[in-house]
PDB file of N, CA, C and O in Angstrom:
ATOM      1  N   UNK A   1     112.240 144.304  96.149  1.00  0.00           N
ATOM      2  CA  UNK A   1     111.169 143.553  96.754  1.00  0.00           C
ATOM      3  C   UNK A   1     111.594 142.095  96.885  1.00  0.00           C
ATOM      4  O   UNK A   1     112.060 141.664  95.830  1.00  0.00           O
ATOM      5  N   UNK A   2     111.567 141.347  97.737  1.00  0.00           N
ATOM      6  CA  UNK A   2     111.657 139.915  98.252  1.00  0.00           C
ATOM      7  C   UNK A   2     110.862 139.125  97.150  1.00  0.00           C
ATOM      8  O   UNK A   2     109.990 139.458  96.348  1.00  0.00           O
ATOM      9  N   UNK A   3     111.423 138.102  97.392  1.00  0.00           N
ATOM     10  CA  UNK A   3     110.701 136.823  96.585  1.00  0.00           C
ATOM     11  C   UNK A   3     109.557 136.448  97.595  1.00  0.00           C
ATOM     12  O   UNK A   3     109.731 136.457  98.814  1.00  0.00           O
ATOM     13  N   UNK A   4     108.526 136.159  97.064  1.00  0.00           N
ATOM     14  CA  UNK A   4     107.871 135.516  98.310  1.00  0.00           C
ATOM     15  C   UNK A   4     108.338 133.915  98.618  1.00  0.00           C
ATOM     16  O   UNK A   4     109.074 133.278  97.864  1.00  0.00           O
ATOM     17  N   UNK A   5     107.818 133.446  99.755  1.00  0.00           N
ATOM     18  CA  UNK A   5     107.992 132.202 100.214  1.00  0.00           C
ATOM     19  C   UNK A   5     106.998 131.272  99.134  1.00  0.00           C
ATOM     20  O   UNK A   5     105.980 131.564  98.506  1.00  0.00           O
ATOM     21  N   UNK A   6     107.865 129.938  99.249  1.00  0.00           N
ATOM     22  CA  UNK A   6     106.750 128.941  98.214  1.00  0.00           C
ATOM     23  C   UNK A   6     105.859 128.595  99.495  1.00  0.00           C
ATOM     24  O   UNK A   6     105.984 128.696 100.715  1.00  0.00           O
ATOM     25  N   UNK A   7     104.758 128.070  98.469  1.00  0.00           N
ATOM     26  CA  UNK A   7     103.339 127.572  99.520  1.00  0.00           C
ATOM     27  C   UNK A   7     103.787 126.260  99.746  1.00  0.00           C
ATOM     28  O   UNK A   7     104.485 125.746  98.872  1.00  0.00           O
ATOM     29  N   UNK A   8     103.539 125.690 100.654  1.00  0.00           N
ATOM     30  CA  UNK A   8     103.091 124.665 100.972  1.00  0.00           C
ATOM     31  C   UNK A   8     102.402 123.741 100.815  1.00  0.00           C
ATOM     32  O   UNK A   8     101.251 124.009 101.161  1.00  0.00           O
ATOM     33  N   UNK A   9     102.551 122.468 100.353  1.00  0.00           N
ATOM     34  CA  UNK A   9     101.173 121.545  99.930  1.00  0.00           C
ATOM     35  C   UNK A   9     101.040 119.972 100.941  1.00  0.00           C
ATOM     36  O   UNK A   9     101.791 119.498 101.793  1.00  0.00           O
ATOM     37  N   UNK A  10     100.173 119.659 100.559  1.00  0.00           N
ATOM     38  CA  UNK A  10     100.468 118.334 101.570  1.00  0.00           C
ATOM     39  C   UNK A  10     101.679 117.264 100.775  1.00  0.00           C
ATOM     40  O   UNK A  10     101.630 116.700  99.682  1.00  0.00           O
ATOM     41  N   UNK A  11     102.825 117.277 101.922  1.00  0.00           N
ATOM     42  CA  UNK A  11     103.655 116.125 101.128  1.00  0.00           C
ATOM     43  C   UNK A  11     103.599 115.240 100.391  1.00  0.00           C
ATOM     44  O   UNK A  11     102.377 115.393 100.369  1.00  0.00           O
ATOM     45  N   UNK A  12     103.748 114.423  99.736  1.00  0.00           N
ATOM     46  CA  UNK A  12     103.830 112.787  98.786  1.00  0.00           C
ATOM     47  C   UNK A  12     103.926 112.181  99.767  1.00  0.00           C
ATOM     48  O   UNK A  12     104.608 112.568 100.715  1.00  0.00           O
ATOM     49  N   UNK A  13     103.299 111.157  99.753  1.00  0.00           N
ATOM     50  CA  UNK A  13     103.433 109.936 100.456  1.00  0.00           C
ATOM     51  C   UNK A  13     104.383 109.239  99.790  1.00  0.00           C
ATOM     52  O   UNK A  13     104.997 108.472 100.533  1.00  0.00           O
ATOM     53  N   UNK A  14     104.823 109.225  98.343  1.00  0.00           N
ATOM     54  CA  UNK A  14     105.784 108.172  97.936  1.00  0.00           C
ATOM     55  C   UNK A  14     107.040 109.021  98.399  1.00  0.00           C
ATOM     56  O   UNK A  14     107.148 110.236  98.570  1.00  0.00           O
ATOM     57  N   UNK A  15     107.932 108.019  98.545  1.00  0.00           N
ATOM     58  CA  UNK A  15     109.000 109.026  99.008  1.00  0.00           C
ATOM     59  C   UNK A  15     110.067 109.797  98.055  1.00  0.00           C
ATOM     60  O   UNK A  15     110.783 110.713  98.461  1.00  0.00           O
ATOM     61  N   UNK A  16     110.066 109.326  96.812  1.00  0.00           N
ATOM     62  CA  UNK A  16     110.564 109.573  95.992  1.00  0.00           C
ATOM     63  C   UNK A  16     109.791 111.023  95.564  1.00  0.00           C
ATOM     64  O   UNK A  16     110.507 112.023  95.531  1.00  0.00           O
ATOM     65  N   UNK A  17     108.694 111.133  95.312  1.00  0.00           N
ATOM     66  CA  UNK A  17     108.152 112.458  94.813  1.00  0.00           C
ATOM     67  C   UNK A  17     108.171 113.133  96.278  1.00  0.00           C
ATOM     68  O   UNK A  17     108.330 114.340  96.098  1.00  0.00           O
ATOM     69  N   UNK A  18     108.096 112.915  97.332  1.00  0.00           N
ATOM     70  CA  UNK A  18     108.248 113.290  98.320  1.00  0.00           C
ATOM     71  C   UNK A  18     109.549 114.177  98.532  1.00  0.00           C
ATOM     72  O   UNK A  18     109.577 115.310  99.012  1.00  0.00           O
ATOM     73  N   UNK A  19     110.841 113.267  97.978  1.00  0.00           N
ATOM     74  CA  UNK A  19     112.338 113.838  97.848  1.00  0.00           C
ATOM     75  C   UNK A  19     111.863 114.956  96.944  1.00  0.00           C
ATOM     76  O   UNK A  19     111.803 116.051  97.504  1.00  0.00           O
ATOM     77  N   UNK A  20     111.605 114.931  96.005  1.00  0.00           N
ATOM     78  CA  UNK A  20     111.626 115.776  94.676  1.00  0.00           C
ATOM     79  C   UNK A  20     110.533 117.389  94.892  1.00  0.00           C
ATOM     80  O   UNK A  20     110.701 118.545  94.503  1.00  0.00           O
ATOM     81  N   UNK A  21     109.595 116.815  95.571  1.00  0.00           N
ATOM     82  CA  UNK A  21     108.564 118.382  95.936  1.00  0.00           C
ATOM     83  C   UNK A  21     109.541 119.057  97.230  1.00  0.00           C
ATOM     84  O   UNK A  21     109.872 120.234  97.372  1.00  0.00           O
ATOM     85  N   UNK A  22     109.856 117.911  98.070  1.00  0.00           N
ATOM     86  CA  UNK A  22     110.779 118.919  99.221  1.00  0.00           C
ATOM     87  C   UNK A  22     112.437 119.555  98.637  1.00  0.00           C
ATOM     88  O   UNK A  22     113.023 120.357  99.365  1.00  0.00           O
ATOM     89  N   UNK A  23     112.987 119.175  97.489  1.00  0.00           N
ATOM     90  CA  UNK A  23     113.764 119.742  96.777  1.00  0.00           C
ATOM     91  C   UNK A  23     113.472 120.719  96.025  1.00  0.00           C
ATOM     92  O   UNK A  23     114.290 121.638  96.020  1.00  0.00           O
ATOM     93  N   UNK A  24     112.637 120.812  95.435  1.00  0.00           N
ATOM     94  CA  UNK A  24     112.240 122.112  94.628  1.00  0.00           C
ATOM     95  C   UNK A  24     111.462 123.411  95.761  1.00  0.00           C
ATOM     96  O   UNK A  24     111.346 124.626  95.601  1.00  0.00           O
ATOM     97  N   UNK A  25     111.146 122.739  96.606  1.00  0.00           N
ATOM     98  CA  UNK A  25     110.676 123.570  98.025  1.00  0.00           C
ATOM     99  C   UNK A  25     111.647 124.192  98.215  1.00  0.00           C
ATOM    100  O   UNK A  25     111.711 125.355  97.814  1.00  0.00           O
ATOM    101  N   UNK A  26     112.894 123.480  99.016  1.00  0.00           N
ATOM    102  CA  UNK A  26     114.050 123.821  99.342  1.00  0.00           C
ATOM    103  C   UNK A  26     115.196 125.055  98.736  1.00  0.00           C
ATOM    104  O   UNK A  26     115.999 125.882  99.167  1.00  0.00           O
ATOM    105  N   UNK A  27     114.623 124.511  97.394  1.00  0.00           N
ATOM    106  CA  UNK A  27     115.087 125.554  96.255  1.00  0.00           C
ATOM    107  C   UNK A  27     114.896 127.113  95.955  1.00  0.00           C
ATOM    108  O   UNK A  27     115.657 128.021  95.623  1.00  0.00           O
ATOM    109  N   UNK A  28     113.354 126.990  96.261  1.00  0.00           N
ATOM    110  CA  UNK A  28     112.921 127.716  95.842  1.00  0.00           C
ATOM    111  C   UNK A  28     112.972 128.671  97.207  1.00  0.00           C
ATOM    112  O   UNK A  28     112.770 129.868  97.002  1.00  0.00           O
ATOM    113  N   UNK A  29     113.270 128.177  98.844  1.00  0.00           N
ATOM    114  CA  UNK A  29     113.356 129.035  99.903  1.00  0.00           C
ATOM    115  C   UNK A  29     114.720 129.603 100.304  1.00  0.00           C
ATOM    116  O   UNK A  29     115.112 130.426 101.132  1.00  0.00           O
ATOM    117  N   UNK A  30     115.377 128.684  99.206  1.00  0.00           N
ATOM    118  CA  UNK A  30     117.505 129.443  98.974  1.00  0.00           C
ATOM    119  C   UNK A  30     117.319 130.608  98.508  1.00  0.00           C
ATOM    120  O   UNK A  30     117.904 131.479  99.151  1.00  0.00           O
ATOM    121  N   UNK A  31     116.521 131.084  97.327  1.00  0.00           N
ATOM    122  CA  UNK A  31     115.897 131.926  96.602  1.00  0.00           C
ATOM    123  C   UNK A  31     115.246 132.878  97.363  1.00  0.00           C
ATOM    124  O   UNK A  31     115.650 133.991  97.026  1.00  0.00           O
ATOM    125  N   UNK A  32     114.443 132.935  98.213  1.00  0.00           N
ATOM    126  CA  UNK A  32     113.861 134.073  98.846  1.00  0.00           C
ATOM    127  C   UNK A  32     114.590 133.954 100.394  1.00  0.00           C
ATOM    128  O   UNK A  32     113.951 134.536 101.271  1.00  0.00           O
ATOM    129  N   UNK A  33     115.384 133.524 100.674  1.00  0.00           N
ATOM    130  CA  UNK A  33     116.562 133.799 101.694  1.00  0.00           C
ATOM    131  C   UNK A  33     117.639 134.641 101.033  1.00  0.00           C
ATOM    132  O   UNK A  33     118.179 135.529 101.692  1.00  0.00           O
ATOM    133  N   UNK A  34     118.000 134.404  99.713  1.00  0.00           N
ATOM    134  CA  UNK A  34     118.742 135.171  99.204  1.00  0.00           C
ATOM    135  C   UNK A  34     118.363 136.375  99.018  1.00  0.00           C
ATOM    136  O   UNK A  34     119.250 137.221  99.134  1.00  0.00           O
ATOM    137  N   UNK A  35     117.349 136.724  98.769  1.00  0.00           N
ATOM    138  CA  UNK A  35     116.482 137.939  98.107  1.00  0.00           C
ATOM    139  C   UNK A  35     116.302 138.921  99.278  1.00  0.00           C
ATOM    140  O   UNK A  35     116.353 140.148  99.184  1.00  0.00           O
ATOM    141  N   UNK A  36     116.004 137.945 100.799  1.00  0.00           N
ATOM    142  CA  UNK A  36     115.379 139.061 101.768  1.00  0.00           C
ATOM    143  C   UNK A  36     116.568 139.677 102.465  1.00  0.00           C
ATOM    144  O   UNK A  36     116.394 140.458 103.400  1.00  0.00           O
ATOM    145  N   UNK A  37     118.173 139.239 101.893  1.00  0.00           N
ATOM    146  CA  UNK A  37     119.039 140.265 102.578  1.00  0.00           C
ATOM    147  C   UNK A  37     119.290 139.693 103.908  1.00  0.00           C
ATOM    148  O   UNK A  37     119.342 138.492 104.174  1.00  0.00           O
ATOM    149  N   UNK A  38     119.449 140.740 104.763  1.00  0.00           N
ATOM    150  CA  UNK A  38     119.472 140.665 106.142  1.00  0.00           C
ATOM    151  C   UNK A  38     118.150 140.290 107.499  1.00  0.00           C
ATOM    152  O   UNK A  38     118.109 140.147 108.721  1.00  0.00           O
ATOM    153  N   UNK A  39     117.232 140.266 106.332  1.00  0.00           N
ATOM    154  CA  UNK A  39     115.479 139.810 107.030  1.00  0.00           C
ATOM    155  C   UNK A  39     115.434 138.371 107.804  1.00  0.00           C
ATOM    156  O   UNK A  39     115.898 137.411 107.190  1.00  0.00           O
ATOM    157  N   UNK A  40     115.142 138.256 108.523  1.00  0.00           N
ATOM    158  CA  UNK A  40     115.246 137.159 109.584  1.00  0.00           C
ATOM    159  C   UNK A  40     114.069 135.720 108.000  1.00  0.00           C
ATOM    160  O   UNK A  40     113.202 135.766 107.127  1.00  0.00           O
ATOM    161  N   UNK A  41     115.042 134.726 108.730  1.00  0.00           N
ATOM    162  CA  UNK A  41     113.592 133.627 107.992  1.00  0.00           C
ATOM    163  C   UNK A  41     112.526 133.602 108.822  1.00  0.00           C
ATOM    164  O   UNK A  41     112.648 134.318 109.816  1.00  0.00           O
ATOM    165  N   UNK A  42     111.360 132.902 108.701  1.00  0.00           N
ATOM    166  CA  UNK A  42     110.394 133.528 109.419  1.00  0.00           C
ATOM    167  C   UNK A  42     110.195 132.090 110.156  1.00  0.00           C
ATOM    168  O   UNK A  42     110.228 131.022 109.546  1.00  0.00           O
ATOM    169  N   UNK A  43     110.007 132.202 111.393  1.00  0.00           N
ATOM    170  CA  UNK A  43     110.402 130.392 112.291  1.00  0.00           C
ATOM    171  C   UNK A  43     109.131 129.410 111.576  1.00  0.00           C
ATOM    172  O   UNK A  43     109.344 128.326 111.035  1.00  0.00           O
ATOM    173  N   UNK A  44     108.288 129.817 111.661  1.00  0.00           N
ATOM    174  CA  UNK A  44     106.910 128.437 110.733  1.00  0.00           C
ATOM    175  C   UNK A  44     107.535 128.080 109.592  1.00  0.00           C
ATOM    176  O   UNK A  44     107.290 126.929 109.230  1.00  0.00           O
ATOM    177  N   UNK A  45     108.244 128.687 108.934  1.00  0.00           N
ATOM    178  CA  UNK A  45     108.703 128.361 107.466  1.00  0.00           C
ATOM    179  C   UNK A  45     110.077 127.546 107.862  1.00  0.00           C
ATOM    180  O   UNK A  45     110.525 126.677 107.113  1.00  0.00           O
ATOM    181  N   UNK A  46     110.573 127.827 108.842  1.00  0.00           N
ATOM    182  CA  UNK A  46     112.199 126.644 109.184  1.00  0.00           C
ATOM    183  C   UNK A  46     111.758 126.099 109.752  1.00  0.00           C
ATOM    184  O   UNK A  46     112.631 125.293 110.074  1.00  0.00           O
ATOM    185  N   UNK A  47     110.058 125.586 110.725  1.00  0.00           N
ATOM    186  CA  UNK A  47     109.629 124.250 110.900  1.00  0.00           C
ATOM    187  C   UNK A  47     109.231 123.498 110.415  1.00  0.00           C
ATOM    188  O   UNK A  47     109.051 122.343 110.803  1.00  0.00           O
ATOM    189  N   UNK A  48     108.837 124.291 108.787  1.00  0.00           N
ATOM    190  CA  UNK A  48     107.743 123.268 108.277  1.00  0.00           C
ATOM    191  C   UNK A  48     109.386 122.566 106.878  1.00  0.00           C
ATOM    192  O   UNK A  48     109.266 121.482 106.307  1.00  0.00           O
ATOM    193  N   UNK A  49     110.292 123.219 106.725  1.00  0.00           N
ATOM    194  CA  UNK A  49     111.269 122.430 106.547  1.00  0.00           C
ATOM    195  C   UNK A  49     111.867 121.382 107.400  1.00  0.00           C
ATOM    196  O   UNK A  49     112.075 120.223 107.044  1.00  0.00           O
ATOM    197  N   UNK A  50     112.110 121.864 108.495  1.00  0.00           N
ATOM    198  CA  UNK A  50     112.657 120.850 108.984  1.00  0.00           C
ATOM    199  C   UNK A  50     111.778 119.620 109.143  1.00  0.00           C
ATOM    200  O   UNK A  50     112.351 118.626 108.698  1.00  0.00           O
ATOM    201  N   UNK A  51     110.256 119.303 109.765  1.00  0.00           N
ATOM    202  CA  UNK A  51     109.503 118.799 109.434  1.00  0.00           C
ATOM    203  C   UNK A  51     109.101 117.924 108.549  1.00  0.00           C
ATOM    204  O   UNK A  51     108.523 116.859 108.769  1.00  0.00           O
ATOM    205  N   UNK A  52     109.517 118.535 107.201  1.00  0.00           N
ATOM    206  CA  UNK A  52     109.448 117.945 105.718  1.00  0.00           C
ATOM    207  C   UNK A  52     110.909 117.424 105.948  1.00  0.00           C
ATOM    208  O   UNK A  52     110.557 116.267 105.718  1.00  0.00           O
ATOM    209  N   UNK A  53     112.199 117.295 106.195  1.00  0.00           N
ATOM    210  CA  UNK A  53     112.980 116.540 106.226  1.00  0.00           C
ATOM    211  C   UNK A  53     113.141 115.690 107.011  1.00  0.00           C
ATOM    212  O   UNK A  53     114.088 114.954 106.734  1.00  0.00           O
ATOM    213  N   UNK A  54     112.646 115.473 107.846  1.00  0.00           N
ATOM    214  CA  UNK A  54     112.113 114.742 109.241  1.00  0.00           C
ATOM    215  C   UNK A  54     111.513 113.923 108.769  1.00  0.00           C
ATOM    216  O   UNK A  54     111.998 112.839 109.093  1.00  0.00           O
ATOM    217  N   UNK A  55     110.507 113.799 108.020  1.00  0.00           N
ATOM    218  CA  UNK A  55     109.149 112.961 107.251  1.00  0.00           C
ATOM    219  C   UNK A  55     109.834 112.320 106.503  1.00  0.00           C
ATOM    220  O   UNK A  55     109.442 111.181 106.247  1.00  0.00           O
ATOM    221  N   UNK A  56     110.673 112.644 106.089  1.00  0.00           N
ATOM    222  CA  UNK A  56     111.232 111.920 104.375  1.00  0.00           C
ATOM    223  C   UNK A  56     112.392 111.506 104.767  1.00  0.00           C
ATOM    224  O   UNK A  56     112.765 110.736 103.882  1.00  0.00           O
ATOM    225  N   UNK A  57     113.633 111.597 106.032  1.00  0.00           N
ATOM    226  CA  UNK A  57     114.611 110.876 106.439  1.00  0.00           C
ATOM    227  C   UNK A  57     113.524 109.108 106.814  1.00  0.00           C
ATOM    228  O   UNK A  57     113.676 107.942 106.452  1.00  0.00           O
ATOM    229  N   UNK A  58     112.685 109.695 107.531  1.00  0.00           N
ATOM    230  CA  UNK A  58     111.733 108.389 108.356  1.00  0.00           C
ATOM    231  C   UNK A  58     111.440 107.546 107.076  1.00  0.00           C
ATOM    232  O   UNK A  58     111.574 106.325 107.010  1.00  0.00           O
ATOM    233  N   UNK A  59     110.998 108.410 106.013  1.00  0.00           N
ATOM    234  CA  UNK A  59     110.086 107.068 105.519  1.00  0.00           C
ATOM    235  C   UNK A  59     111.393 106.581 104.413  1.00  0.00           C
ATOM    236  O   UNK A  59     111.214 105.517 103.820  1.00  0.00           O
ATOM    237  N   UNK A  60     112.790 107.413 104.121  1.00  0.00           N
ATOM    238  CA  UNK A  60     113.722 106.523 103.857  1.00  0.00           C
ATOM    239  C   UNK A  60     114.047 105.272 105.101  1.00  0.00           C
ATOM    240  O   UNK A  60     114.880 104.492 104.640  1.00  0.00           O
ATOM    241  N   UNK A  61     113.849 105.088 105.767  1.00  0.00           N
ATOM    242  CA  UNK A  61     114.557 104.815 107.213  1.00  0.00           C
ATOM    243  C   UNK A  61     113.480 103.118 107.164  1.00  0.00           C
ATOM    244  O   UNK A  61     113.863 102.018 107.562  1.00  0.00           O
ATOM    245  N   UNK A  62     112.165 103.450 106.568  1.00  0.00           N
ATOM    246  CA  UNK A  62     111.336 102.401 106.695  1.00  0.00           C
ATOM    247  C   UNK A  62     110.978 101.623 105.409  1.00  0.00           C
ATOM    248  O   UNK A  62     110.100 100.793 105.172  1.00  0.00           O
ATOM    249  N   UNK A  63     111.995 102.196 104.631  1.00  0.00           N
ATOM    250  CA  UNK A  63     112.350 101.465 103.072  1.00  0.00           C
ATOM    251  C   UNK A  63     113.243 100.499 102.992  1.00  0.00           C
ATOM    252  O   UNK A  63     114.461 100.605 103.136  1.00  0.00           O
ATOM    253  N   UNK A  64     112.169  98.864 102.591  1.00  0.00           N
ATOM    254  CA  UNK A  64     113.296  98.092 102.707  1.00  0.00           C
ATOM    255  C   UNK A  64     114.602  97.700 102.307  1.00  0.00           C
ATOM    256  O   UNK A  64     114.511  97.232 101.172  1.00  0.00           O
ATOM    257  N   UNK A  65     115.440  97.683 102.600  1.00  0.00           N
ATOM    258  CA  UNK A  65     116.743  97.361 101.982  1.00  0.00           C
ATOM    259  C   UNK A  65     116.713  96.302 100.661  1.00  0.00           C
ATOM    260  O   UNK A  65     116.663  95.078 100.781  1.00  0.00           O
ATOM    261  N   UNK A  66     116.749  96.973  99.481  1.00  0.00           N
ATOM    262  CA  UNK A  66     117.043  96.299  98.579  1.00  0.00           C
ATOM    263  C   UNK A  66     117.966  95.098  98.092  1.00  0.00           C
ATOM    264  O   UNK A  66     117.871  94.264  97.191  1.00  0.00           O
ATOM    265  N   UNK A  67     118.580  95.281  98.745  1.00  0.00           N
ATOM    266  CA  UNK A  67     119.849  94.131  98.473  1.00  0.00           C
ATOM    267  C   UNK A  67     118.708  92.650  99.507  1.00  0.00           C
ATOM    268  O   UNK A  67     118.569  91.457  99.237  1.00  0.00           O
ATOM    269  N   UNK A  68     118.291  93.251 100.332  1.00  0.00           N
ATOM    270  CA  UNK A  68     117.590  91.722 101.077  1.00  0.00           C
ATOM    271  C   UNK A  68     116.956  92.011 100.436  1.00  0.00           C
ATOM    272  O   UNK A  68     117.788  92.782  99.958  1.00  0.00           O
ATOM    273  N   UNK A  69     115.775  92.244  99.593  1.00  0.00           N
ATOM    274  CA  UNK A  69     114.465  91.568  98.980  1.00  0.00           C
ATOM    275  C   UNK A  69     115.762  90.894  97.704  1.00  0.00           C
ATOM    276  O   UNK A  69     115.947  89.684  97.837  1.00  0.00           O
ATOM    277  N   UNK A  70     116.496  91.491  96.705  1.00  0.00           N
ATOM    278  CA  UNK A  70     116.549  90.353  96.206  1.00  0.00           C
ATOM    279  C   UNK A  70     117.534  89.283  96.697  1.00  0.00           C
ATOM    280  O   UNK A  70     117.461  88.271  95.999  1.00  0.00           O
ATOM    281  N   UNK A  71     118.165  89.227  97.392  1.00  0.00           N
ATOM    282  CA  UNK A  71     118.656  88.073  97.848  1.00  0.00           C
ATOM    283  C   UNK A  71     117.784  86.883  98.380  1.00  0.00           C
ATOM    284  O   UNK A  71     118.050  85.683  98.328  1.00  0.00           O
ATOM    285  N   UNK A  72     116.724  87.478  98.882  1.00  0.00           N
ATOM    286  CA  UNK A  72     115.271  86.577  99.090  1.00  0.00           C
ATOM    287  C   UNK A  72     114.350  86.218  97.783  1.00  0.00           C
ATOM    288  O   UNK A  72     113.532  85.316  97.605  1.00  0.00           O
ATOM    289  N   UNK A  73     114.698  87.026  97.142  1.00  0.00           N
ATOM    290  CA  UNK A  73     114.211  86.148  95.375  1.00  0.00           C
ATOM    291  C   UNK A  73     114.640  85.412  95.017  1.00  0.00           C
ATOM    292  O   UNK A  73     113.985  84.512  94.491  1.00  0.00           O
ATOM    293  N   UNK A  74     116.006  85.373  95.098  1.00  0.00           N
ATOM    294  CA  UNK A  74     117.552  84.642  94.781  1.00  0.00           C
ATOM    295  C   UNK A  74     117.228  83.293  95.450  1.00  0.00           C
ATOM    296  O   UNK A  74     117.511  82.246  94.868  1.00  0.00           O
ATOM    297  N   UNK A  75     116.657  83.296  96.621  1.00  0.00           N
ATOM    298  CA  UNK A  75     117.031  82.141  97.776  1.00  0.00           C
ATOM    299  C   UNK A  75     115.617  81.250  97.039  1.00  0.00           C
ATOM    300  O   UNK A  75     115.805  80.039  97.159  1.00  0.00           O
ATOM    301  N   UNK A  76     114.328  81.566  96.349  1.00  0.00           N
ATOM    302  CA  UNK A  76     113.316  81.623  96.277  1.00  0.00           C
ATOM    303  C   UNK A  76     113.431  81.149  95.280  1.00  0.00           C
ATOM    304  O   UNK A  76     113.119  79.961  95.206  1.00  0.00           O
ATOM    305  N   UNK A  77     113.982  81.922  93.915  1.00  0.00           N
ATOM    306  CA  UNK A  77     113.935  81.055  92.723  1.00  0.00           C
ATOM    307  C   UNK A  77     115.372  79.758  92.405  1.00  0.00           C
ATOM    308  O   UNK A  77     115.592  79.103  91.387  1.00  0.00           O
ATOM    309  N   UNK A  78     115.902  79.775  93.343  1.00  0.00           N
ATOM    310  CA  UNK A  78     117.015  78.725  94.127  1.00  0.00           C
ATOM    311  C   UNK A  78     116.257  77.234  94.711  1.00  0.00           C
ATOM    312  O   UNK A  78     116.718  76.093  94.717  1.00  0.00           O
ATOM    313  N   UNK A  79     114.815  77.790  95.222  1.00  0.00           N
ATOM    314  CA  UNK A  79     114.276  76.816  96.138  1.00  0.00           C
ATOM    315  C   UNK A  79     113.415  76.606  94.854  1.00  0.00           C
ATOM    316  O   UNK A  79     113.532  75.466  94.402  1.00  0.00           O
ATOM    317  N   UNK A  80     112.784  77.224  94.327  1.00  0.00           N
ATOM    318  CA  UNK A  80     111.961  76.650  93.139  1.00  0.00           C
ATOM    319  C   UNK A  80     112.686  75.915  91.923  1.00  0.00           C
ATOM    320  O   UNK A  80     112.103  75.484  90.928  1.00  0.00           O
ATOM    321  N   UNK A  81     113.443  75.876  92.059  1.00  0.00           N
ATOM    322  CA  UNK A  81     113.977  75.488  90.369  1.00  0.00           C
ATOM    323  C   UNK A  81     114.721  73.767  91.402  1.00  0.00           C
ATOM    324  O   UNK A  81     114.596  72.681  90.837  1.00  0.00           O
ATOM    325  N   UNK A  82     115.205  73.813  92.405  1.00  0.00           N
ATOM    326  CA  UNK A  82     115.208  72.220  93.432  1.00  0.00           C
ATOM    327  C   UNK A  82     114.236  71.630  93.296  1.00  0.00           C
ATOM    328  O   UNK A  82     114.260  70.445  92.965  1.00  0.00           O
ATOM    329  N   UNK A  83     113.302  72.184  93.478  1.00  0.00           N
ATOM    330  CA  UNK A  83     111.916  71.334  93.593  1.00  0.00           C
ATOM    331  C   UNK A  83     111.064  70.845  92.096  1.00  0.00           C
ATOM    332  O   UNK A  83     110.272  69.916  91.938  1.00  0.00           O
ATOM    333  N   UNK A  84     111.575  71.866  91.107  1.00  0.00           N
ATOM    334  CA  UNK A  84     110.988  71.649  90.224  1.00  0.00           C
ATOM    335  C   UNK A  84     111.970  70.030  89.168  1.00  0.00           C
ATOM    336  O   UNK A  84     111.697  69.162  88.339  1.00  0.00           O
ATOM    337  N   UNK A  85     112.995  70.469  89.879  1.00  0.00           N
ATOM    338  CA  UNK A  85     114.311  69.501  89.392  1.00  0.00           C
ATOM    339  C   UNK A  85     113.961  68.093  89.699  1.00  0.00           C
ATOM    340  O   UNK A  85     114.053  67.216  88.840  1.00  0.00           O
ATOM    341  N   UNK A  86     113.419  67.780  91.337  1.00  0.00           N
ATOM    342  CA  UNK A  86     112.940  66.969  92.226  1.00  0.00           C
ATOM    343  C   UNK A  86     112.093  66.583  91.506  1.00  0.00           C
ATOM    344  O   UNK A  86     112.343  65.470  91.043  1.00  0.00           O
ATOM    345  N   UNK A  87     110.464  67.351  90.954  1.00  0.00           N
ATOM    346  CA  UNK A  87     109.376  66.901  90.485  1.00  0.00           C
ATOM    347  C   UNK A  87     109.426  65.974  89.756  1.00  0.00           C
ATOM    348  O   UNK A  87     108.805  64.922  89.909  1.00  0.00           O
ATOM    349  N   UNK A  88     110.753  66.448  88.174  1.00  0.00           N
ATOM    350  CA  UNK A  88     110.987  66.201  87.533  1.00  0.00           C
ATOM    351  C   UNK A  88     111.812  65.078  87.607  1.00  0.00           C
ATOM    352  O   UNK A  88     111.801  64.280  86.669  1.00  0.00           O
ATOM    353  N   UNK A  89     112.383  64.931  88.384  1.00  0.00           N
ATOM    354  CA  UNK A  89     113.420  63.415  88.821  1.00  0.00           C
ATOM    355  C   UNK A  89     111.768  62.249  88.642  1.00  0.00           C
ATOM    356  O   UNK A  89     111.301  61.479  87.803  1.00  0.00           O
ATOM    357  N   UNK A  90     111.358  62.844  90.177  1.00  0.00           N
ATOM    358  CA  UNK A  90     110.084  61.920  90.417  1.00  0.00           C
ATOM    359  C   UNK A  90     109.545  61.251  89.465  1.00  0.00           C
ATOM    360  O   UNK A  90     109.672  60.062  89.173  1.00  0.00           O
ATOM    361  N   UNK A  91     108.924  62.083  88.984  1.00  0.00           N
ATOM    362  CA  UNK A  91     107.961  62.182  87.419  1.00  0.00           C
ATOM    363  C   UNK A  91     108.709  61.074  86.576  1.00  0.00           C
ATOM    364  O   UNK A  91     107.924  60.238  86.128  1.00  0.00           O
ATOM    365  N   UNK A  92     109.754  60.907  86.320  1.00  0.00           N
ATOM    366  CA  UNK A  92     110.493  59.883  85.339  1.00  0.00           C
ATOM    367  C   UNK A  92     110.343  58.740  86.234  1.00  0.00           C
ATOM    368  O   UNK A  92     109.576  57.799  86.030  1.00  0.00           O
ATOM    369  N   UNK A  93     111.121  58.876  87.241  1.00  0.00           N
ATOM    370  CA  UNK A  93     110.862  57.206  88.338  1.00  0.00           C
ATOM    371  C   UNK A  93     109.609  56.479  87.980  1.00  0.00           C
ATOM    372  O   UNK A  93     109.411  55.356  87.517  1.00  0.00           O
ATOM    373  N   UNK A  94     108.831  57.448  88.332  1.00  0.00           N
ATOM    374  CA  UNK A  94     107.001  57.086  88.420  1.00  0.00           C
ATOM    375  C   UNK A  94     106.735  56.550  87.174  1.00  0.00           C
ATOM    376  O   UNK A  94     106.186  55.448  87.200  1.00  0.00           O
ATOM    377  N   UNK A  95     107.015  57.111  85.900  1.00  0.00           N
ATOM    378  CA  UNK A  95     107.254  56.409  84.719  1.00  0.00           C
ATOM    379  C   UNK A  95     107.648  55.105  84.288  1.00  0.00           C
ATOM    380  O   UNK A  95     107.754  54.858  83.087  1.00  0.00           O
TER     381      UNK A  95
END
C-alpha cells in the first residue's frame, strides 16, 4: 500500500519556517513517490510544490541583503559617535 500524500497547510509567512514546513513537505512527498512505484505523481500535488518553491525563492529574493543593513549601522554609529565627539568639543569651548 502507498504512503499517502502529506496535507497541505497554509504556508509561513516567515520565510524561514516557510523553508522548514516546505522541507519536511518535500520530504515527506520523496517518501510516497518512493512507495507508489511506477504510479504517476498526481499533477495538483507537483503544482502545489512547485508553487511552494516559487513563494519562498520570492520572498528570499525580497530579503534584504544583510551585509547593507549593517554597513548602514556601521555608517550610522560612525555618524553618531562625530557628532557626539563635536558636542563634546563644543560643550568645553562654551565652558
Amino acid at each position: 500500500m502507498a504512503t499517502p500524500w502529506p496535507q497541505v497547510a497554509a504556508w509561513p509567512n516567515d520565510p524561514r519556517e516557510h523553508a522548514a514546513y516546505l522541507s519536511d513537505y518535500l520530504r515527506k512527498a520523496l517518501v510516497c513517490i518512493d512507495s507508489a512505484g511506477d504510479q504517476p505523481v498526481p499533477k495538483p500535488l507537483v503544482k502545489t510544490m512547485i508553487a511552494a518553491m516559487s513563494v519562498l525563492i520570492s520572498k528570499f529574493q525580497n530579503t534584504p541583503d544583510l551585509s547593507a543593513v549593517v554597513q548602514a549601522i556601521t555608517t550610522i554609529q560612525s555618524d553618531l559617535k562625530t557628532t557626539a565627539e563635536t558636542v563634546q568639543s563644543t560643550a568645553i569651548k562654551v565652558q
